[in-house]
C-alpha positions as CSV (number, residue, x, y, z in Angstrom):
1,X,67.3,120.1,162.7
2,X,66.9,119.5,159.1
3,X,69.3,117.0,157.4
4,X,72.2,118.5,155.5
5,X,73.3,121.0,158.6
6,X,74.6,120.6,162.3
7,X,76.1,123.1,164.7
8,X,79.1,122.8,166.3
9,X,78.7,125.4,169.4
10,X,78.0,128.5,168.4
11,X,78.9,128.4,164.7
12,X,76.9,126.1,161.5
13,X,78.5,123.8,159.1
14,X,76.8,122.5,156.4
15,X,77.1,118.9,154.6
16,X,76.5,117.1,151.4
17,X,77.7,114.8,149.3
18,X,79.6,115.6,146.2
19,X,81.6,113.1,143.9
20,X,81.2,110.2,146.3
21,X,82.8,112.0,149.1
22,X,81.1,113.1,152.5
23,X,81.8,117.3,152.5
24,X,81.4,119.5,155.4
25,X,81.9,123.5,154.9
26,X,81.3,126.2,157.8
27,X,79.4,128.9,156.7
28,X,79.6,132.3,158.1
29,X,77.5,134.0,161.4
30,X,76.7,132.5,164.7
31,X,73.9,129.3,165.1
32,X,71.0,132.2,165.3
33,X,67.7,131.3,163.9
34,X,67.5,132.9,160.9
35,X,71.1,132.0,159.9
36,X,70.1,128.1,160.4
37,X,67.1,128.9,158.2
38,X,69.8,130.4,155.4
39,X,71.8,127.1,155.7
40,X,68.6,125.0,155.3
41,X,67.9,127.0,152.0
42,X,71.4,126.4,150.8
43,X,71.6,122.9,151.7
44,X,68.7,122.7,149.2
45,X,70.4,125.2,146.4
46,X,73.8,122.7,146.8
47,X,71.9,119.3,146.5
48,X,69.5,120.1,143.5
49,X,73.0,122.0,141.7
50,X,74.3,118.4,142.4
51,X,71.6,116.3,140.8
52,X,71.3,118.8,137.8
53,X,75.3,119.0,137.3
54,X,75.8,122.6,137.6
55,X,77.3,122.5,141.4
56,X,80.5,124.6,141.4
57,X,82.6,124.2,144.4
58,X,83.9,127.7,144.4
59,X,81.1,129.5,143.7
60,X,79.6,128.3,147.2
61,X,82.8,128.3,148.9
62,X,85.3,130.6,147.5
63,X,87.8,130.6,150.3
64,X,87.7,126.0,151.3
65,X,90.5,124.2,151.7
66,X,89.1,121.3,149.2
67,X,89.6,124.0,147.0
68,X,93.1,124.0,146.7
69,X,92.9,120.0,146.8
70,X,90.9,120.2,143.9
71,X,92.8,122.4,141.4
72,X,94.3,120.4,138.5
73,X,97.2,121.7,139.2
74,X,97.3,119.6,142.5
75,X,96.2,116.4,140.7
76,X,99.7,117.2,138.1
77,X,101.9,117.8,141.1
78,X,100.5,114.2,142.4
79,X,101.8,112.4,139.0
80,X,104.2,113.9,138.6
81,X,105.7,112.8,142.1
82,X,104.2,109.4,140.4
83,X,105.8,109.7,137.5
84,X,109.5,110.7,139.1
85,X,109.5,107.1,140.4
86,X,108.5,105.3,137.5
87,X,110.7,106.7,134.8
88,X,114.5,107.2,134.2
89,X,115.2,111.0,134.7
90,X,115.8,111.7,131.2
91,X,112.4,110.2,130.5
92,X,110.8,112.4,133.4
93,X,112.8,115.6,132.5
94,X,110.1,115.2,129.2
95,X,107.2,114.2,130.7
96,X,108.1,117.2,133.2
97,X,108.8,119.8,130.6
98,X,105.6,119.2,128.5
99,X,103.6,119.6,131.8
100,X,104.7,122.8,132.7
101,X,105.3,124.4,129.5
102,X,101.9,123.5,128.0
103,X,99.8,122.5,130.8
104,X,99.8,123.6,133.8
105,X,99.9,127.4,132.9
106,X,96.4,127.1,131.1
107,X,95.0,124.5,133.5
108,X,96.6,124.1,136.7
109,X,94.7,126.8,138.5
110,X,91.4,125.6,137.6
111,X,88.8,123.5,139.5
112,X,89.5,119.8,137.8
113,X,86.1,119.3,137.5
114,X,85.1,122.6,136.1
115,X,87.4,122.0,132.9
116,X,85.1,121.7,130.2
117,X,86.0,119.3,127.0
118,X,84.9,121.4,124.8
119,X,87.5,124.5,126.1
120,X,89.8,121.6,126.0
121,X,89.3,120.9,121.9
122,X,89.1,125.2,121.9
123,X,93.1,124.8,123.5
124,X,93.9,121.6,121.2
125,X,92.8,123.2,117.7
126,X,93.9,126.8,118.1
127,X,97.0,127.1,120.8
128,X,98.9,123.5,120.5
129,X,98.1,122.6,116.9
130,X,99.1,125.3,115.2
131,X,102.9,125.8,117.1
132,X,103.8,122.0,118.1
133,X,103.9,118.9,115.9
134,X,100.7,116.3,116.0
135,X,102.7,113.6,117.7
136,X,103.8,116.6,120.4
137,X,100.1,117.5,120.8
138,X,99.4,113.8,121.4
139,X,101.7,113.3,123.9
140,X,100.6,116.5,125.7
141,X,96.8,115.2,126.2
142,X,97.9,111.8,126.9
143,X,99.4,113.1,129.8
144,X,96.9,115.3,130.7
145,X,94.5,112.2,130.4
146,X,96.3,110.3,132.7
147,X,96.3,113.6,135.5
148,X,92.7,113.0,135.0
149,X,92.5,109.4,135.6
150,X,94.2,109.8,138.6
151,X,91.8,112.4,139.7
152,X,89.0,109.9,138.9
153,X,91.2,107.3,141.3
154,X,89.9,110.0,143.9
155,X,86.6,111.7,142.3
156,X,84.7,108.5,140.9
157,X,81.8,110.3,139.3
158,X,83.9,112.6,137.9
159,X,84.0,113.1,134.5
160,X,87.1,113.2,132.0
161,X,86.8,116.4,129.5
162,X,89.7,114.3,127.6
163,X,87.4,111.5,126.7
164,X,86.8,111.6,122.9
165,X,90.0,114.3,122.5
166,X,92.0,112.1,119.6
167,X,95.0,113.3,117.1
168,X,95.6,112.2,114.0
169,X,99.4,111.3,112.9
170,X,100.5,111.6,109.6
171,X,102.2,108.7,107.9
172,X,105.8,108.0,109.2
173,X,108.6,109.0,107.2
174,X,110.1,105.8,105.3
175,X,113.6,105.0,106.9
176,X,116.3,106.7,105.2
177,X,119.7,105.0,105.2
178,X,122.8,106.1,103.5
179,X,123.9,103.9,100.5
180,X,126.9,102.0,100.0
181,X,128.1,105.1,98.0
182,X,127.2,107.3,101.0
183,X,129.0,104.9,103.6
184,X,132.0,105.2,101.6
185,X,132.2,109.1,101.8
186,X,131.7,109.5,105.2
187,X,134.1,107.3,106.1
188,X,137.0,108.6,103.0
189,X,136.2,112.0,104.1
190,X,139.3,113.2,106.4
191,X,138.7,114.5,109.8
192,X,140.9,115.6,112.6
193,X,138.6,114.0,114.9
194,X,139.9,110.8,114.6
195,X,137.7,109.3,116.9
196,X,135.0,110.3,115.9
197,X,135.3,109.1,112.6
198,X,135.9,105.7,114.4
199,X,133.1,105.7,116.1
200,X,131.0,106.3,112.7
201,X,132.5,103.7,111.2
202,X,131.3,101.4,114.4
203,X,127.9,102.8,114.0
204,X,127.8,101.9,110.9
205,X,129.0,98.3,110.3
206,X,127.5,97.3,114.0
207,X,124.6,99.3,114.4
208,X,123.5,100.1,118.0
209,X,121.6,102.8,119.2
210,X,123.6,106.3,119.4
211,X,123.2,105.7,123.2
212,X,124.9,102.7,123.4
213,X,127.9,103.8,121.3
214,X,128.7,106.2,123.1
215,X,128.3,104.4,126.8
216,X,130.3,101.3,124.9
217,X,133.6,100.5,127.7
218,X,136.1,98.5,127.0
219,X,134.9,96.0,129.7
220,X,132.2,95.2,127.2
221,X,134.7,94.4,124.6
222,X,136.4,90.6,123.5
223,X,138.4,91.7,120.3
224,X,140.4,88.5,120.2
225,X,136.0,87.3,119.7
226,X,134.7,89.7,117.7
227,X,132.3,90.6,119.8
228,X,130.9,93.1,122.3
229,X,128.2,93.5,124.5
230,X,125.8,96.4,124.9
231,X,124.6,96.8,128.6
232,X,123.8,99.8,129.3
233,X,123.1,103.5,127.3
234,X,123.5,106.9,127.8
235,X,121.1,109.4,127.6
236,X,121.6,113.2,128.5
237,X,124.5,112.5,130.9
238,X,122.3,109.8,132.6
239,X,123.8,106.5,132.4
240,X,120.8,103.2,132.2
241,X,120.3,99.7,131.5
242,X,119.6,98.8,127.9
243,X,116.1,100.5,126.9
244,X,114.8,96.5,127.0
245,X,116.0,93.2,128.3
246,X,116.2,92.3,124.6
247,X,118.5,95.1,123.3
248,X,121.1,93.8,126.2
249,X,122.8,91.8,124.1
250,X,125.9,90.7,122.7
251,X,126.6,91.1,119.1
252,X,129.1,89.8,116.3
253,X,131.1,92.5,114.9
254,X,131.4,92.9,111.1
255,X,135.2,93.4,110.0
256,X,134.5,97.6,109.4
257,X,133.5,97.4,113.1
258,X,135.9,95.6,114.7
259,X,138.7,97.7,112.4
260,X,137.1,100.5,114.4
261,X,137.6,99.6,117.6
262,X,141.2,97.8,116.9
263,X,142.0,101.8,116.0
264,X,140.4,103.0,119.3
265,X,143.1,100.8,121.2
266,X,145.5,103.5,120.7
267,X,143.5,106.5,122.5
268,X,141.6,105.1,125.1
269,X,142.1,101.2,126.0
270,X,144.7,102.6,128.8
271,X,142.7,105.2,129.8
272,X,142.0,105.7,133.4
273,X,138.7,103.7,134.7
274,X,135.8,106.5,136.0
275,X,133.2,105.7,137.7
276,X,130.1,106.2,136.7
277,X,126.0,105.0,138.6
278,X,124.4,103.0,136.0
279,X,120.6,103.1,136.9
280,X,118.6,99.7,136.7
281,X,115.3,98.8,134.9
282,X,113.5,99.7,138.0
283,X,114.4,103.5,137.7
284,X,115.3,103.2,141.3
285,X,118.5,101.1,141.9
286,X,122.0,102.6,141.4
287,X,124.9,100.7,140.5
288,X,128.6,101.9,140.1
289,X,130.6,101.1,137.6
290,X,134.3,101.5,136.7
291,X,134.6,101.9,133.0
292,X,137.3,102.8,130.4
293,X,134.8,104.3,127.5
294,X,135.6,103.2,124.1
295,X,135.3,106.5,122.5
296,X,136.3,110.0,123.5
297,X,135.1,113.4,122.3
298,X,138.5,114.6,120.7
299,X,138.2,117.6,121.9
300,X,137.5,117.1,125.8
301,X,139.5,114.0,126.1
302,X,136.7,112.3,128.1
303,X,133.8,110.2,126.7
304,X,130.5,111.6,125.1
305,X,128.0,113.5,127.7
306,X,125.2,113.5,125.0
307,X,124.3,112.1,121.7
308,X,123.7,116.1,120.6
309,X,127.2,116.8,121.8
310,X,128.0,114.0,118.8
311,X,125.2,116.1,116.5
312,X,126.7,119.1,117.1
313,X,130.5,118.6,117.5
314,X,131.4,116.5,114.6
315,X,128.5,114.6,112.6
316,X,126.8,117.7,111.0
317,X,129.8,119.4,109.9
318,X,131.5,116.0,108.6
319,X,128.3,115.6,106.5
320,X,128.7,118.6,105.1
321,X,132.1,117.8,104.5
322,X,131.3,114.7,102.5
323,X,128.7,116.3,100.5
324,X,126.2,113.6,101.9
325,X,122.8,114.4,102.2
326,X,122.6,115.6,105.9
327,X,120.4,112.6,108.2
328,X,120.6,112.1,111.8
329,X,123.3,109.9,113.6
330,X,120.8,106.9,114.8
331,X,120.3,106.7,111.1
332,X,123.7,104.7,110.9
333,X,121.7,102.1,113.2
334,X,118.9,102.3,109.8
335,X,121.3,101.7,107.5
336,X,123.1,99.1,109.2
337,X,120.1,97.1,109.1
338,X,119.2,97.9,105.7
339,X,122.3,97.0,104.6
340,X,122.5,93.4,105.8
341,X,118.6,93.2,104.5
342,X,119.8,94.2,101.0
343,X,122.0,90.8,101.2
344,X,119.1,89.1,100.3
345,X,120.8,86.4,102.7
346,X,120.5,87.2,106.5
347,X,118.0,85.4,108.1
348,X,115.7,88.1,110.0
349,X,116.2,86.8,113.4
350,X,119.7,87.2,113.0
351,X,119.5,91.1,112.6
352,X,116.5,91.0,115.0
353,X,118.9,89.4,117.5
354,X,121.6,91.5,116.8
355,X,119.8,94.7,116.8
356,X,117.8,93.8,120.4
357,X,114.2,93.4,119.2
358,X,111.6,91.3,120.3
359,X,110.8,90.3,116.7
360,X,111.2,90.3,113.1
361,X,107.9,92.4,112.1
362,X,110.1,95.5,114.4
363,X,112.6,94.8,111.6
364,X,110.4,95.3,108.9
365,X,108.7,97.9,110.4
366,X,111.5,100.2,111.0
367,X,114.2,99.4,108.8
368,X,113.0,97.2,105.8
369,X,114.1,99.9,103.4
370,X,115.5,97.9,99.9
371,X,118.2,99.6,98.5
372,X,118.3,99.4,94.8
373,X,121.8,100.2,94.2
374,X,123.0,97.9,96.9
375,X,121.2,94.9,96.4
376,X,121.7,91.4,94.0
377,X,120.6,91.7,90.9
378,X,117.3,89.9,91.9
379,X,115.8,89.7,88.0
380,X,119.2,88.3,87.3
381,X,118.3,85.5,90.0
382,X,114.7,85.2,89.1
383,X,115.5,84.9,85.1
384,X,118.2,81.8,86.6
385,X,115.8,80.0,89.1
386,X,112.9,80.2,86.3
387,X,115.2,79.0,83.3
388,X,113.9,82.0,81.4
């Protein structure tokens, strides 16, 4: 019997190999000469479609089971199972969203390795580019570059239709902080959300992330120190670690920020302790806590479920209120760094240190912004140290 077919009682089976892997695929009628002669011609068809690189799986065997096991859309269901344990779920809620939104309903169904890059490039330039934001449309291939890496992990001569696929960012917006004049009306401005207002002044004059405000307990708190310490954040209900090793830290709080939490004392330091599962650095490991939260939505009486429910509640409407030029609330993080940069007199790994990076060049990077009206007089000092 000629290689490439075998018969398994009365019925024929065919077999090759395709992508490193040993196939076998039944093909229809009993083991009667002229059907074993039909298999010996398509044995031949499937092996020189192989060598030239125009086999297609489904075209010889519409209704296989490798089929199915070979869609892409099986390969995303397979990192995204991946992906569920490596990330916090507010990280895979966005890895998840982009995947199904954008992904799998123009890929998922098709043959991984009948995806073409040039289709691909067709879908980058005229469906995502067009709607989403270059940084979006990065992420989006990135991901589906490493659905295809995993199919490769499996399909070793396979090739990836993302290879050569790149987007172009523009250039980041500069960091924009609010001035000293700015501070000063948003914090002058009168509000009936008390605490809120607190907890911008905090922001402000200590400047953590927006997660970590609003996750702050008064467990973390020494106010007879200054200080407090930032162990954990809060993102979309979900309660983590620090977003590094690094940003757990403890910090020493400017006078504005420790005025800030002095007036918190009086709304929530006897507040009732609720328990909360803090998830560890390993996105796995659940700890419970019982914390009194520093700051409380004013209207619910409870702590802060989401930085957007800060956005949306209070900050963008006290703005307005202040007739300050409307930025985001992580930009009090910004300007609290910009601030103590403007002093001309902070060592850098101070503010890294207090800010929880690895190193000064993130300082610069992100919030180096020099503001004019808030600085010394530098030509005054430059005319005095050069005796002009």
């Amino acid at each position: 019997m000629a290689d490439g077919i075998e018969v398994r009682g009365n019925s024929v089976r065919v077999y090759f190999r395709y992508q490193g892997e040993l196939c076998r695929e039944a093909i229809p009628g009993d083991a009667t000469p002229e059907n074993l002669q039909n298999a010996e011609r398509l044995v031949g068809i499937i092996n020189y479609e192989i060598k030239a690189g125009t086999f297609s799986y489904a075209r010889h065997f519409p209704d296989s089971p490798r089929l199915k096991a070979n869609t892409l859309g099986h390969y995303i269901d397979l990192w995204l199972e991946i992906k569920r344990n490596e990330l916090a779920p507010s990280g895979f809620r966005t890895y998840k969203s982009k995947a199904e939104t954008h992904i799998r309903p123009m890929w998922g169904h098709r043959q991984a390795d009948q995806i073409d890059h040039l289709d691909l490039q067709a879908w980058v330039q005229k469906v995502l580019m067009p709607k989403l934001h270059n940084k979006t449309v990065r992420e989006i291939v990135s991901y589906l570059r490493q659905v295809y890496t995993l199919y490769r992990t499996r399909n070793k001569s396979a090739h990836d239709p993302t290879e050569g696929i790149s987007i172009r960012l523009p250039d980041a917006d500069e960091v924009d902080p609010f001035t000293r004049e700015e501070i000063k009306a948003i914090l002058s401005t009168a509000s009936p959300r008390i605490q809120e207002l607190n907890l911008a002044r905090f922001m402000l004059w200590a400047g953590p992330r927006v997660s970590e405000a609003i996750s702050l307990a008064w467990e973390d708190v020494d106010l007879k120190a200054g200080t407090v310490r930032f162990r954990r954040s809060q993102v979309r209900g979900d309660y983590k670690v620090t977003k590094t090793r690094r940003s757990t830290r403890e910090v020493r709080l400017l006078q504005p920020a420790l005025e800030a939490l002095k007036a918190q004392v009086v709304h929530t330091e006897k507040a009732k302790p609720v328990e909360v599962e803090v998830l560890d650095r390993d996105n796995k490991t659940k700890k419970q806590q019982r914390l009194r939260f520093v700051f409380h939505c004013t209207t619910t009486s409870a702590a802060h479920t989401s930085s957007d429910m800060l956005l949306k509640g209070f900050w963008r409407h006290h703005l307005a209120n202040a007739e300050v030029r409307y930025r985001g609330p992580n930009n009090c993080r910004h300007t609290y760094a910009s601030q103590l940069l403007s002093t001309g007199a902070v060592p850098l790994d101070w503010i890294a240190d207090q800010m929880g990076h690895t190193s000064t060049a993130m300082i610069w990077r992100h919030y180096g912004k020099w503001i004019n009206q808030d600085g010394p007089d530098m030509i005054g000092i430059l005319e005095h140290a050069l005796k002009l």
